[in-house]
Structures are given as C-alpha cells and as structure tokens.
PDB file of N, H, CA, C and O in Angstrom:
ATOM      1  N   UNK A   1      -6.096 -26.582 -24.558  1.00  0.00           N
ATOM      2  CA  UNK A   1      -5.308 -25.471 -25.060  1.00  0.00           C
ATOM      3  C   UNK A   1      -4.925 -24.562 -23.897  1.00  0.00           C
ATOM      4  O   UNK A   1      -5.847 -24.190 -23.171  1.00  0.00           O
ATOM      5  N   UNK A   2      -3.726 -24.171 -23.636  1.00  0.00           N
ATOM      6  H   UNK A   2      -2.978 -24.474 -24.226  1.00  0.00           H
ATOM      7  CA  UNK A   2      -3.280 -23.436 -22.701  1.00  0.00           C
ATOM      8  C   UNK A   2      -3.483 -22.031 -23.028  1.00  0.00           C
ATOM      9  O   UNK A   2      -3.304 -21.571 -24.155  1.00  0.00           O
ATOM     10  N   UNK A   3      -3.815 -21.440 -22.132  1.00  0.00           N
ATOM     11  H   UNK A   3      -3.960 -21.814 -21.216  1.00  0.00           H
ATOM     12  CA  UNK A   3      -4.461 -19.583 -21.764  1.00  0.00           C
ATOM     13  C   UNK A   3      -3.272 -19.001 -22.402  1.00  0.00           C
ATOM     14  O   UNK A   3      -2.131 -19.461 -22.369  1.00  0.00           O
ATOM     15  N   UNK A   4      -3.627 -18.066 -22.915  1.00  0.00           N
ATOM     16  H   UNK A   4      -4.554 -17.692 -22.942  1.00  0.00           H
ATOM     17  CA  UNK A   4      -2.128 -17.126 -23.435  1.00  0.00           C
ATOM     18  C   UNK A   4      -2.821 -15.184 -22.872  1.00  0.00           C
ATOM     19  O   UNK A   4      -2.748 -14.118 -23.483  1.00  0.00           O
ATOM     20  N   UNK A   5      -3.496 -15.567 -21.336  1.00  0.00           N
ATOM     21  H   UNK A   5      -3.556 -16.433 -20.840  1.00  0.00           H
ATOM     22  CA  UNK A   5      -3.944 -14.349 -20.932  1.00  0.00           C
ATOM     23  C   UNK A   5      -2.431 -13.441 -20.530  1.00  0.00           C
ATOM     24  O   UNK A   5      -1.314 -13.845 -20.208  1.00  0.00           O
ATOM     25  N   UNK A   6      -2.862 -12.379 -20.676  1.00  0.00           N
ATOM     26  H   UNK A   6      -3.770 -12.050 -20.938  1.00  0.00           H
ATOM     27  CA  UNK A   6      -1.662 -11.426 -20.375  1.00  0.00           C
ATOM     28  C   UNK A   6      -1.789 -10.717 -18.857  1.00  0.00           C
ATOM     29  O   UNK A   6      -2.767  -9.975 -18.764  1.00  0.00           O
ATOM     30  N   UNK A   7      -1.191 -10.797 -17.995  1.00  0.00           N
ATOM     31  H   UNK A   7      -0.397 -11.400 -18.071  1.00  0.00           H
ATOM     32  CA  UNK A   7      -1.289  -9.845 -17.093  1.00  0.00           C
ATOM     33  C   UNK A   7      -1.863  -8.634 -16.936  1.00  0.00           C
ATOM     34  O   UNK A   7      -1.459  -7.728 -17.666  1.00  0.00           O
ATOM     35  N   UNK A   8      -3.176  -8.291 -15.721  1.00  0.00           N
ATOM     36  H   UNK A   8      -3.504  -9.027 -15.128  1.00  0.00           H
ATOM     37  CA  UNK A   8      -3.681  -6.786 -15.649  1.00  0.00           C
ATOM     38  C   UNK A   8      -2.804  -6.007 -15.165  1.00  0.00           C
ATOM     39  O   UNK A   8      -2.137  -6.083 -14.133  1.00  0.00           O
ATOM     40  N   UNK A   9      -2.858  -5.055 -16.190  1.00  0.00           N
ATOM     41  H   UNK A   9      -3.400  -4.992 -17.028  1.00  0.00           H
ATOM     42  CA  UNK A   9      -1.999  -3.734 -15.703  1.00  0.00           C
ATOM     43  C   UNK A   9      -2.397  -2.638 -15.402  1.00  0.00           C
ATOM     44  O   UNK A   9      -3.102  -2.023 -16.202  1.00  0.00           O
ATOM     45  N   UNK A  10      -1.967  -1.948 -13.846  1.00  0.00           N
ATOM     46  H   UNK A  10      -1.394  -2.447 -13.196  1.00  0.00           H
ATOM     47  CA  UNK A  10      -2.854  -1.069 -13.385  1.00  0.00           C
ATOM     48  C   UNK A  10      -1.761  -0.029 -13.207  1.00  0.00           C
ATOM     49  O   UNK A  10      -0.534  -0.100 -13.281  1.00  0.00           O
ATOM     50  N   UNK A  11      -2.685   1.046 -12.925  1.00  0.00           N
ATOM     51  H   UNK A  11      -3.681   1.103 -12.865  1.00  0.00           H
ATOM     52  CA  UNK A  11      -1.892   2.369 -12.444  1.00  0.00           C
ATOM     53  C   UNK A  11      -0.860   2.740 -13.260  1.00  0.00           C
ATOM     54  O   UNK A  11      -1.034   2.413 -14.434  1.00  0.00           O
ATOM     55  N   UNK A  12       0.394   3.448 -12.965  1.00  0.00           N
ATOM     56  H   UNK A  12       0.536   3.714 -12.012  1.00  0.00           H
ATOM     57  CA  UNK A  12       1.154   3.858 -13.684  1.00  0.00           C
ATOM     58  C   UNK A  12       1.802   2.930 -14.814  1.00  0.00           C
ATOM     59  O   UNK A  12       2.129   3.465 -15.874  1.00  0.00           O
ATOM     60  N   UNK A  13       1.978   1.706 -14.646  1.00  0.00           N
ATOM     61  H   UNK A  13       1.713   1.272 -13.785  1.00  0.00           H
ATOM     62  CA  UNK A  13       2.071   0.497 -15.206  1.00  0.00           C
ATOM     63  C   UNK A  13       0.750   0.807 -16.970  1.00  0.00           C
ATOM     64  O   UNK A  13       0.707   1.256 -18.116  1.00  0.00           O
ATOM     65  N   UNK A  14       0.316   0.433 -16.367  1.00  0.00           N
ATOM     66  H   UNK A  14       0.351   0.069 -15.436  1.00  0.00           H
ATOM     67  CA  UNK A  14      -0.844   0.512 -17.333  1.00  0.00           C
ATOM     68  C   UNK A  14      -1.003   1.585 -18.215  1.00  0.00           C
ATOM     69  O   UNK A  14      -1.310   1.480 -19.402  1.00  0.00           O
ATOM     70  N   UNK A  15      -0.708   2.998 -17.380  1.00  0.00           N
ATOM     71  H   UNK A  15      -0.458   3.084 -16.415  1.00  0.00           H
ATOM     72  CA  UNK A  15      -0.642   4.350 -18.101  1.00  0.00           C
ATOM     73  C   UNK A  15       0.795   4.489 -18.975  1.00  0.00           C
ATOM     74  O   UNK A  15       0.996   5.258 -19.915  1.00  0.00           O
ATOM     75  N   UNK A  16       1.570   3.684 -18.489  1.00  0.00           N
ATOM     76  H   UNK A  16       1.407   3.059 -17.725  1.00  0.00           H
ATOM     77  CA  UNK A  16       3.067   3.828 -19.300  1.00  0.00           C
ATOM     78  C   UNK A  16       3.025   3.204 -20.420  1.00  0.00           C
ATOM     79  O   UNK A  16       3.737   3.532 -21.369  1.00  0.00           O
ATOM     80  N   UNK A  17       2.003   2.010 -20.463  1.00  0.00           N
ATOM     81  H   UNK A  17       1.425   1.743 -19.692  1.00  0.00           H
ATOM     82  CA  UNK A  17       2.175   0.605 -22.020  1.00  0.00           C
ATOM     83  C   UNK A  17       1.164   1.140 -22.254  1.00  0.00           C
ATOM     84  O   UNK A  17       1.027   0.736 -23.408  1.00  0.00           O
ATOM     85  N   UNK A  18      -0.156   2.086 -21.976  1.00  0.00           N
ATOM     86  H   UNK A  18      -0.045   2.414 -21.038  1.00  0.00           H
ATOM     87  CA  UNK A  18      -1.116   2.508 -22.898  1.00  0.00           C
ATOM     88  C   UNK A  18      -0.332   3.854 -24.205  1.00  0.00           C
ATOM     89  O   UNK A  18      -0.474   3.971 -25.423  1.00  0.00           O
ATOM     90  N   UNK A  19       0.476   4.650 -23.176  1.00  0.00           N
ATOM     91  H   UNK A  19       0.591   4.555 -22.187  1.00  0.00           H
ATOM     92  CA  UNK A  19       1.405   6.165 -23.911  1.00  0.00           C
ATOM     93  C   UNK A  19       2.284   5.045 -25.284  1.00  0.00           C
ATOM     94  O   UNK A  19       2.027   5.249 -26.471  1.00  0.00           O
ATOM     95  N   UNK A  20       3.505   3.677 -24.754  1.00  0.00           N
ATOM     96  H   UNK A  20       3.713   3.512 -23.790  1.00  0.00           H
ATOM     97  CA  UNK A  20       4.235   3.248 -25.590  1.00  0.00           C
ATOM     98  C   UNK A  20       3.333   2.883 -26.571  1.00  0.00           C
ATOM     99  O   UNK A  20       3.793   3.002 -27.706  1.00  0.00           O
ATOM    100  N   UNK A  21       1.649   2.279 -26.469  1.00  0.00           N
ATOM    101  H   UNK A  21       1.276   2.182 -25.547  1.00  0.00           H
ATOM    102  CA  UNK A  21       1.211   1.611 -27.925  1.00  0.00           C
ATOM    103  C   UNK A  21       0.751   3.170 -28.405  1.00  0.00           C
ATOM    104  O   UNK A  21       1.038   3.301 -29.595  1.00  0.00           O
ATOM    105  N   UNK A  22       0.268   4.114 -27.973  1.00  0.00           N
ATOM    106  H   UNK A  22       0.035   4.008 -27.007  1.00  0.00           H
ATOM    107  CA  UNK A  22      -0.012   5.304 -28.176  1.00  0.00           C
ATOM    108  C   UNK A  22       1.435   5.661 -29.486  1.00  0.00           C
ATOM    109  O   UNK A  22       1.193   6.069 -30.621  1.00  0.00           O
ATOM    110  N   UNK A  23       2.620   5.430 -29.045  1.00  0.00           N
ATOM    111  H   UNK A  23       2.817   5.098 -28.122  1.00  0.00           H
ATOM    112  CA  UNK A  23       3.415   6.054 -29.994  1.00  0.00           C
ATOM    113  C   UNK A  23       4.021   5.224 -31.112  1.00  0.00           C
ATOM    114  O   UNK A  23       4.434   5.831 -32.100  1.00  0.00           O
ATOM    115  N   UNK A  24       4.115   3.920 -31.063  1.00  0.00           N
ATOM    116  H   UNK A  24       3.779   3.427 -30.260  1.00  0.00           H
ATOM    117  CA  UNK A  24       3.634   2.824 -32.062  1.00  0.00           C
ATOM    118  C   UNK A  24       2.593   2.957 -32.779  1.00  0.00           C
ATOM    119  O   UNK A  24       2.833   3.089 -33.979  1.00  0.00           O
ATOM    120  N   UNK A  25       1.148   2.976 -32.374  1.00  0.00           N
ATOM    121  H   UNK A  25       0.952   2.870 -31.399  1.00  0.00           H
ATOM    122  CA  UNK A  25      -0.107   3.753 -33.334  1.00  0.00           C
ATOM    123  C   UNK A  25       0.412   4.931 -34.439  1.00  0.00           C
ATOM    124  O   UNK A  25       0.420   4.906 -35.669  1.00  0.00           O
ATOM    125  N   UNK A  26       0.842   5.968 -33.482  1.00  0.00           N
ATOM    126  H   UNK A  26       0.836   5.989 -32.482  1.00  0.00           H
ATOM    127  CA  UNK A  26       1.186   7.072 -34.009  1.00  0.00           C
ATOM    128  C   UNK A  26       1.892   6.977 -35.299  1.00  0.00           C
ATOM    129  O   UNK A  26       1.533   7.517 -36.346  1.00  0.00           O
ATOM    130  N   UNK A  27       3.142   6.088 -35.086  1.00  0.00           N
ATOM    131  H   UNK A  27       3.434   5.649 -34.236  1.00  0.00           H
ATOM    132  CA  UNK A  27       4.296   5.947 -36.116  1.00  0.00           C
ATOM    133  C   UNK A  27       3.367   4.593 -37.300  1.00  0.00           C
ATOM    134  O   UNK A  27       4.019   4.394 -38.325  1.00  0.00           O
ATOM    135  N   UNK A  28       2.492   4.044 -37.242  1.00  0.00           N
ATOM    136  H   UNK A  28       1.962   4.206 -36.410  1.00  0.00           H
ATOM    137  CA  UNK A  28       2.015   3.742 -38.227  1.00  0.00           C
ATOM    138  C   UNK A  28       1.259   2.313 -38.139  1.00  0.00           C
ATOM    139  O   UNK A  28       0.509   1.733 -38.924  1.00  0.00           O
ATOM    140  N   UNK A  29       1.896   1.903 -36.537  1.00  0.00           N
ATOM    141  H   UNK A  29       2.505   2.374 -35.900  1.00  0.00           H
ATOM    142  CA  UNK A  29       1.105   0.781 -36.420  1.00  0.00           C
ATOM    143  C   UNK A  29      -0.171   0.483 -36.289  1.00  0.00           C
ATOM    144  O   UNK A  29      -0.904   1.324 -35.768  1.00  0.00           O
ATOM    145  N   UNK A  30      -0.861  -1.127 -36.859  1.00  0.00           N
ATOM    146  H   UNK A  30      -0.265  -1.810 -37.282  1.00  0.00           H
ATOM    147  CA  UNK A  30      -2.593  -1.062 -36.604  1.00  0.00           C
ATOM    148  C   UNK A  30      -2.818  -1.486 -35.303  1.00  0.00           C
ATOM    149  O   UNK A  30      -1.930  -2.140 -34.757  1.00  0.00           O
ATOM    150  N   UNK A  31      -3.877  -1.226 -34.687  1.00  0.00           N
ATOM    151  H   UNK A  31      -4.598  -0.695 -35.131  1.00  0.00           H
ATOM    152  CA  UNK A  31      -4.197  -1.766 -33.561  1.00  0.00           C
ATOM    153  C   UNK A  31      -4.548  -3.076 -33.250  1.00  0.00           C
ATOM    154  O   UNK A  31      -4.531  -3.655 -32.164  1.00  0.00           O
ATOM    155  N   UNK A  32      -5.095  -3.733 -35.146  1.00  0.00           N
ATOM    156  H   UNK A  32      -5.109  -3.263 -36.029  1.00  0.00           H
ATOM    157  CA  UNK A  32      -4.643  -5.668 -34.925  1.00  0.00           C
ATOM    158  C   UNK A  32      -3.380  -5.671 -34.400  1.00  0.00           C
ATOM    159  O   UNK A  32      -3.276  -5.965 -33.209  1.00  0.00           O
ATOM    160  N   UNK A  33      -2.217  -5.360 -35.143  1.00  0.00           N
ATOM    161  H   UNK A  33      -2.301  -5.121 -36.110  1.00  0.00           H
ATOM    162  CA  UNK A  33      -0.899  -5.619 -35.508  1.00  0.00           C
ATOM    163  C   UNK A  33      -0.318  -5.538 -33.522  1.00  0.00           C
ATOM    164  O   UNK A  33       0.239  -6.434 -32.888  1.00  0.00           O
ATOM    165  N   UNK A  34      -0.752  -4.068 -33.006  1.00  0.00           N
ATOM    166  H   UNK A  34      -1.205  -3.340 -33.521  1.00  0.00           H
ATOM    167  CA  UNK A  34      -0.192  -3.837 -31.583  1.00  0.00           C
ATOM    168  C   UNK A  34      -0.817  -5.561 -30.742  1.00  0.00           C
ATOM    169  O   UNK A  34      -0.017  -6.331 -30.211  1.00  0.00           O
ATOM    170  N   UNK A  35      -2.300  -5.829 -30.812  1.00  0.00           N
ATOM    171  H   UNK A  35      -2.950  -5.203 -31.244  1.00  0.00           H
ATOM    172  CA  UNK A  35      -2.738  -6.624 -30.359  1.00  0.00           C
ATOM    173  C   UNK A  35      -2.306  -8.058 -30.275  1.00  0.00           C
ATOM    174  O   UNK A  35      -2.479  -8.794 -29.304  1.00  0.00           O
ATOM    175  N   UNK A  36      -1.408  -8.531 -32.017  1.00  0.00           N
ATOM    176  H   UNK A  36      -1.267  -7.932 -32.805  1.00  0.00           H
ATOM    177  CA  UNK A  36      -1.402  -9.685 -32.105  1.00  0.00           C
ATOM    178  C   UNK A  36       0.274  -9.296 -31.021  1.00  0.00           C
ATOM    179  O   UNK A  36       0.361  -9.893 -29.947  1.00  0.00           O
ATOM    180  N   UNK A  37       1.305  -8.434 -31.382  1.00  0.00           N
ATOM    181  H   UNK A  37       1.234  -7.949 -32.254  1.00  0.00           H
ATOM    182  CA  UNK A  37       2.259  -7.917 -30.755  1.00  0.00           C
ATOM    183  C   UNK A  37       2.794  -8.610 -29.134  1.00  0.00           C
ATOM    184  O   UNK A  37       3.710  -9.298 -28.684  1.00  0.00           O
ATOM    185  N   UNK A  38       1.361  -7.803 -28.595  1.00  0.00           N
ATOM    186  H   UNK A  38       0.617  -7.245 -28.961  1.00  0.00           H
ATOM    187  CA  UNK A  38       1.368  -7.411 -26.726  1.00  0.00           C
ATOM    188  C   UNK A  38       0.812  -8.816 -26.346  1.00  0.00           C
ATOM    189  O   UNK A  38       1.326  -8.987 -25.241  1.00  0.00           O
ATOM    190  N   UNK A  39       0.002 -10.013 -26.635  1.00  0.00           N
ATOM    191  H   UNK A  39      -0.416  -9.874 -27.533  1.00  0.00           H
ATOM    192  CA  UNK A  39      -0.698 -10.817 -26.920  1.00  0.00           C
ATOM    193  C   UNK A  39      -2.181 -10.289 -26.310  1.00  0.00           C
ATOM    194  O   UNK A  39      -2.953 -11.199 -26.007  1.00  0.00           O
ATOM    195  N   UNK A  40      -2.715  -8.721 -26.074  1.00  0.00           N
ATOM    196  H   UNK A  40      -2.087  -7.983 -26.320  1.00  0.00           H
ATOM    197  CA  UNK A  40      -3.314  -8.385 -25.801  1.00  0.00           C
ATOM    198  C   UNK A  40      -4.867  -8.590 -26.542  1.00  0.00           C
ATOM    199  O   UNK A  40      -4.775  -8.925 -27.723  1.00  0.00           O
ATOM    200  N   UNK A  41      -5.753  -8.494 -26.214  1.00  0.00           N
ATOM    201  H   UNK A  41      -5.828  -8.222 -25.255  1.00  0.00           H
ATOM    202  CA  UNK A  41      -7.142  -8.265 -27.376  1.00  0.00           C
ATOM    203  C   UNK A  41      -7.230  -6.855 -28.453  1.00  0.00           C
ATOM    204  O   UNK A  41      -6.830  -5.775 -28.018  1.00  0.00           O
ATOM    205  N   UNK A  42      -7.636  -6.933 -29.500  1.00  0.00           N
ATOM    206  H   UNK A  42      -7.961  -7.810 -29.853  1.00  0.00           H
ATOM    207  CA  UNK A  42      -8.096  -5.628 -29.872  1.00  0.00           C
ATOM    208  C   UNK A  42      -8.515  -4.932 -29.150  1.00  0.00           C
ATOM    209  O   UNK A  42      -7.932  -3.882 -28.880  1.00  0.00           O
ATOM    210  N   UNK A  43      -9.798  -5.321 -28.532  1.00  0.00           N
ATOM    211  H   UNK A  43     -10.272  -6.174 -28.751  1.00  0.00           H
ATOM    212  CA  UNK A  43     -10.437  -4.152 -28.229  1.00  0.00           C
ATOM    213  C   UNK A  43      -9.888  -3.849 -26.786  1.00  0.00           C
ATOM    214  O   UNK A  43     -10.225  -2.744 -26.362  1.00  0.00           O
ATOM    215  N   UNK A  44      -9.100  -4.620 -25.937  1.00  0.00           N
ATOM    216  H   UNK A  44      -8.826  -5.518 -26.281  1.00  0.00           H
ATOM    217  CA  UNK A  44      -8.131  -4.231 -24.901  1.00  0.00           C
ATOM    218  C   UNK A  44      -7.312  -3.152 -25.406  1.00  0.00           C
ATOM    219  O   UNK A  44      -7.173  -2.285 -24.543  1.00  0.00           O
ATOM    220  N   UNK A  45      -6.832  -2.939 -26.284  1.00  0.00           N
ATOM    221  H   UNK A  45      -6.944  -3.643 -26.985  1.00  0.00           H
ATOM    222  CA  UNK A  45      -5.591  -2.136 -27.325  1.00  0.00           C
ATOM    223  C   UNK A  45      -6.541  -0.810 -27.839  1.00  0.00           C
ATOM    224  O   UNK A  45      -6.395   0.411 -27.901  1.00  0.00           O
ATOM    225  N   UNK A  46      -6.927  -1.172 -27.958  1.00  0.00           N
ATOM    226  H   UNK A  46      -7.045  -2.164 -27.907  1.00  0.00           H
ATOM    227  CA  UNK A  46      -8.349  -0.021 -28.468  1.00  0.00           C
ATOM    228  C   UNK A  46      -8.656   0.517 -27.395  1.00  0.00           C
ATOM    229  O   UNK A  46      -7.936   1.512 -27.314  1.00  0.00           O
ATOM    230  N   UNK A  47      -9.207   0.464 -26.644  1.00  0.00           N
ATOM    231  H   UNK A  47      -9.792  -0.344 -26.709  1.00  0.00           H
ATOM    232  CA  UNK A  47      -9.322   0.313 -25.065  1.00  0.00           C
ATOM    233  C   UNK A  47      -8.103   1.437 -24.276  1.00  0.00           C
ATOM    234  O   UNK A  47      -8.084   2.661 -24.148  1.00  0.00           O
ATOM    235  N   UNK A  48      -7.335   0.544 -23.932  1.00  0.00           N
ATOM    236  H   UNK A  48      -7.351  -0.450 -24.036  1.00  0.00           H
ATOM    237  CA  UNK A  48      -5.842   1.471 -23.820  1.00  0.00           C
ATOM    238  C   UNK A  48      -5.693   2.618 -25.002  1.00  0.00           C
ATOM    239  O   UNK A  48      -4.890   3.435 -24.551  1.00  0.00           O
ATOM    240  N   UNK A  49      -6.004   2.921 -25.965  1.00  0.00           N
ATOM    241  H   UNK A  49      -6.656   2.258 -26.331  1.00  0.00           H
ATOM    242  CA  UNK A  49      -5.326   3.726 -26.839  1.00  0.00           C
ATOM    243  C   UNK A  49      -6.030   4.892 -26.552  1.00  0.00           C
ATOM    244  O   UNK A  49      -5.434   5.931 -26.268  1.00  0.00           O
ATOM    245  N   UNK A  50      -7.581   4.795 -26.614  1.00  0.00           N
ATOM    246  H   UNK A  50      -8.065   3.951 -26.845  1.00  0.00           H
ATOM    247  CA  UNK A  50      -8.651   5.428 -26.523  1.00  0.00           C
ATOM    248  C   UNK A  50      -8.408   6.337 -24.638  1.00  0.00           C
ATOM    249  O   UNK A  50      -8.839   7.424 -24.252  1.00  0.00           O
ATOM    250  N   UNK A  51      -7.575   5.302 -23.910  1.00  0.00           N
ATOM    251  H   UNK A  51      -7.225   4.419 -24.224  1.00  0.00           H
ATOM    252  CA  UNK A  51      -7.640   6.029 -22.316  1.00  0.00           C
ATOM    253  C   UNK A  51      -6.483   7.301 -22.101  1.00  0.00           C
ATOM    254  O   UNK A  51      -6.438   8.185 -21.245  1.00  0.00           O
ATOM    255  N   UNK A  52      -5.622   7.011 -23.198  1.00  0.00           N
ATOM    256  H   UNK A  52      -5.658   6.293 -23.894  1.00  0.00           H
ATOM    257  CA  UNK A  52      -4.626   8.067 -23.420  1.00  0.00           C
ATOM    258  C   UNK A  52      -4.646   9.341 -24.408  1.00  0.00           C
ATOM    259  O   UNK A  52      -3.783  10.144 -24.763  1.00  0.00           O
ATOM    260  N   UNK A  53      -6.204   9.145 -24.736  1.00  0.00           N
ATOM    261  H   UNK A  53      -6.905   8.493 -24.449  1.00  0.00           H
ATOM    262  CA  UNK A  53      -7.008  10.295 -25.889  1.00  0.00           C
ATOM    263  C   UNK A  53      -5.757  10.135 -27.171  1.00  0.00           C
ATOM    264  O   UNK A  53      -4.913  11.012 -27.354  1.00  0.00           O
ATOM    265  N   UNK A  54      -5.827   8.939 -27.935  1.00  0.00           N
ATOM    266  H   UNK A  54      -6.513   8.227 -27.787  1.00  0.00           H
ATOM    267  CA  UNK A  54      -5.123   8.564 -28.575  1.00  0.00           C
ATOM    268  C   UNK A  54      -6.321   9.322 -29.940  1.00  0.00           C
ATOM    269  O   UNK A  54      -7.484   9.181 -29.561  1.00  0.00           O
ATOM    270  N   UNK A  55      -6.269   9.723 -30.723  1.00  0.00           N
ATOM    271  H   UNK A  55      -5.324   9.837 -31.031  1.00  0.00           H
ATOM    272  CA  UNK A  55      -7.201   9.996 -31.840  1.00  0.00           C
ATOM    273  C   UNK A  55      -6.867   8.810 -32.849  1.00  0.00           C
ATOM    274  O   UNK A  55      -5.833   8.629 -33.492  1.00  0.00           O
ATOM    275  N   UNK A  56      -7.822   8.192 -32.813  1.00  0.00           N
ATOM    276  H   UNK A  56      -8.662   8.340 -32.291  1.00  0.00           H
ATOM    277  CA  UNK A  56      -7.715   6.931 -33.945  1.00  0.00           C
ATOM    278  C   UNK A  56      -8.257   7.421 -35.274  1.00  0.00           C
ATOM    279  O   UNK A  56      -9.221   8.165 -35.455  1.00  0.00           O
ATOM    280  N   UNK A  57      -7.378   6.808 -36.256  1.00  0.00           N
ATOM    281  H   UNK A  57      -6.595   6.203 -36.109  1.00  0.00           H
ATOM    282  CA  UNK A  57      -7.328   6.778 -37.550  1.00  0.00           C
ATOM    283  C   UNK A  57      -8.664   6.134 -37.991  1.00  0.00           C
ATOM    284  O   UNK A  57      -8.953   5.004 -37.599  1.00  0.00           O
ATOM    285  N   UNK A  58      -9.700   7.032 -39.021  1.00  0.00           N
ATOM    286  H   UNK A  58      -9.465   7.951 -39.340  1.00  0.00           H
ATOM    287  CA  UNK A  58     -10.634   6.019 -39.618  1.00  0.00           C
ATOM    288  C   UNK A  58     -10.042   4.606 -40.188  1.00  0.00           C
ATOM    289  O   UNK A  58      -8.890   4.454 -40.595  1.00  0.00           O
ATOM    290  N   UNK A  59     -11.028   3.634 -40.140  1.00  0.00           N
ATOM    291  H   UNK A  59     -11.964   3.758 -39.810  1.00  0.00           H
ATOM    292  CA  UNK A  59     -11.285   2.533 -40.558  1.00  0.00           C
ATOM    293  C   UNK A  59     -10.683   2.178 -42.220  1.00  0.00           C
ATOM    294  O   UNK A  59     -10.887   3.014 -43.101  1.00  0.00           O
ATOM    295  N   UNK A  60     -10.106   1.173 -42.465  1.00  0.00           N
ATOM    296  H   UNK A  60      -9.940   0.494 -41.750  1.00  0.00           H
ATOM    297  CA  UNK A  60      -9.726   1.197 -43.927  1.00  0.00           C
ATOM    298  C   UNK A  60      -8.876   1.911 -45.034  1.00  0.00           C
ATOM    299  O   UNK A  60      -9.066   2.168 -46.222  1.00  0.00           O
ATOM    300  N   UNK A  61      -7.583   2.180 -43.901  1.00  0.00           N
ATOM    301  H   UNK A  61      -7.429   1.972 -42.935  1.00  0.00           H
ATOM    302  CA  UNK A  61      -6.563   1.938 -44.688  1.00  0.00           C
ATOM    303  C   UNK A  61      -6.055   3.554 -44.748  1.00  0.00           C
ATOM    304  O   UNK A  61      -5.825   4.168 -45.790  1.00  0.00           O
ATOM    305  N   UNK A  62      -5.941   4.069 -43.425  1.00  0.00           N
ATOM    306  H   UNK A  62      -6.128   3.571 -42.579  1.00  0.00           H
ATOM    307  CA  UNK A  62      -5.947   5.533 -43.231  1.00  0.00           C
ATOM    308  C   UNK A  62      -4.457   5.749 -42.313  1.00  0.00           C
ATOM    309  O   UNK A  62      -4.089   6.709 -41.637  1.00  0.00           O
ATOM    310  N   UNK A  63      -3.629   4.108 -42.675  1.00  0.00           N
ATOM    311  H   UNK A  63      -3.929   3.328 -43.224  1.00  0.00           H
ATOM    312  CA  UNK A  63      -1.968   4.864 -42.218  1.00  0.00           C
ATOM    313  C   UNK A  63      -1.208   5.373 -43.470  1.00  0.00           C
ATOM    314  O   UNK A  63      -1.265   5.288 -44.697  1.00  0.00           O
ATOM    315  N   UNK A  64      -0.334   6.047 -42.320  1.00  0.00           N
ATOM    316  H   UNK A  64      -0.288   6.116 -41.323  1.00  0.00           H
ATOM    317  CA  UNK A  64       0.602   6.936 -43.689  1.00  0.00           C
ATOM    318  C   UNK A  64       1.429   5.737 -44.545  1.00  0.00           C
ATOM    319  O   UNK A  64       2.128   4.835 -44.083  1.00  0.00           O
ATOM    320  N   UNK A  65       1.139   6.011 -45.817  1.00  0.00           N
ATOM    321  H   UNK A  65       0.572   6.744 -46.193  1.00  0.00           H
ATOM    322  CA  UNK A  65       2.360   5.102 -46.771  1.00  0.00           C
ATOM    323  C   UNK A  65       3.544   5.913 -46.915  1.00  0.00           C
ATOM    324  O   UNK A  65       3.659   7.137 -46.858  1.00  0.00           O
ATOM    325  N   UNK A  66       4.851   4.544 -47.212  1.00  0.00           N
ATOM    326  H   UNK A  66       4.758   3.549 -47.257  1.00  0.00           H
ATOM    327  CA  UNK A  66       5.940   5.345 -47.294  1.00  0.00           C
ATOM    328  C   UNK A  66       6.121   6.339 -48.748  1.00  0.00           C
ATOM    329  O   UNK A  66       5.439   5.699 -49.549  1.00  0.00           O
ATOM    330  N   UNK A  67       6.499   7.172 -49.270  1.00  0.00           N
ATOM    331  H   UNK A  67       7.053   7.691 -48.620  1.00  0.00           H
ATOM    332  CA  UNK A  67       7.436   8.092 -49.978  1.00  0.00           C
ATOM    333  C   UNK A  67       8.262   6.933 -50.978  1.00  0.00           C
ATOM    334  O   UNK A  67       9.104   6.272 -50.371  1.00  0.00           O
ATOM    335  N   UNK A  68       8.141   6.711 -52.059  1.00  0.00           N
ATOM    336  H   UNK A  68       7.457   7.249 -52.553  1.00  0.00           H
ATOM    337  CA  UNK A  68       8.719   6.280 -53.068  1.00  0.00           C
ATOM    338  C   UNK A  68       9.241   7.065 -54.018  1.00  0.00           C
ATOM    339  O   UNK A  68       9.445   6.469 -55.076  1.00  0.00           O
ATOM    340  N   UNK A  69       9.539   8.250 -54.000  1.00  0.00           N
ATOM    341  H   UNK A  69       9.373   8.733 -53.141  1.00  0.00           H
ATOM    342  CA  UNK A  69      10.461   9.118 -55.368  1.00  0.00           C
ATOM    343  C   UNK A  69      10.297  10.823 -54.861  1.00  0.00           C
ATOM    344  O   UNK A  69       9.920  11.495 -53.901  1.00  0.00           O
ATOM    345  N   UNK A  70      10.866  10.962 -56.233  1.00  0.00           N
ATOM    346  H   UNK A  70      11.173  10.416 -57.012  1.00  0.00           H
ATOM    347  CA  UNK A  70      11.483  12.603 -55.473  1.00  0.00           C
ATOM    348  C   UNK A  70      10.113  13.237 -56.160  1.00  0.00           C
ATOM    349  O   UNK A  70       9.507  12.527 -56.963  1.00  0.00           O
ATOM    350  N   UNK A  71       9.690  14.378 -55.897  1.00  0.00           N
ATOM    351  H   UNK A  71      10.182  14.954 -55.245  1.00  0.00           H
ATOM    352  CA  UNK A  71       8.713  15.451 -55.986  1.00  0.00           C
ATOM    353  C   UNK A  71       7.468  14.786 -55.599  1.00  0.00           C
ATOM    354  O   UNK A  71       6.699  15.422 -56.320  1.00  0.00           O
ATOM    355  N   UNK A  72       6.751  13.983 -54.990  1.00  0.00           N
ATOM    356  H   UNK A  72       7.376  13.467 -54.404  1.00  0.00           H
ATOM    357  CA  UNK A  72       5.463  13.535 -54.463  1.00  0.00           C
ATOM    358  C   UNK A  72       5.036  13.670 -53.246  1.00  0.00           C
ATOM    359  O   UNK A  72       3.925  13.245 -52.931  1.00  0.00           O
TER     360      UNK A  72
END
C-alpha cells in the first residue's frame, strides 16, 4: 500500500494552514471532516488547531445547525 503522508509544514507555512483550518473549524467544520480533507491525521488537525488557541467545541455534536423557518 502506498504512503499517503503529507508534507511537514513549518514556520509561517504551517502557521498560515493551522489559521485556514482554524476558520473552516470556526464556520462549522469537524476536525475528522478537516483531517479526512488535508489528508492530514486527527490528532495532527487537533494539534494545529489547538497551536493557533483555536477553542474547540465539546465533544458530540456541539456545531451550529442551520436555521430552518422564520421566528426560531
């Protein structure tokens, strides 16, 4: 089976794709979802999110849902 490792990313490099999954998180993405994405690991993604004082969402189902009707 061939490696599907991703390139280390350092320095500003690294600080720039930790801020972009930072604002993907933000807008609603999971950190599986960024992981399967970047072909990165979770806990690489976790990792990065956590180095940009990303405040992670509890466990189980704590993104925003969309708005389905008027007054809610």
């Amino acid at each position: 089976m061939k490696s599907t490792r991703q390139p280390r990313k350092t320095g500003r490099d690294r600080r720039a794709f930790a801020e972009r999954l930072r604002a993907e998180y933000y807008a609603g993405a999971s950190i599986r979802n960024l992981a399967e994405r970047t072909g990165y690991s979770y806990g690489t993604v976790r990792n990065l999110l956590l180095s940009v004082k990303t405040k992670l969402r509890k466990r189980g189902g704590g993104r925003p849902r969309p708005r389905t009707g008027q007054g809610q």
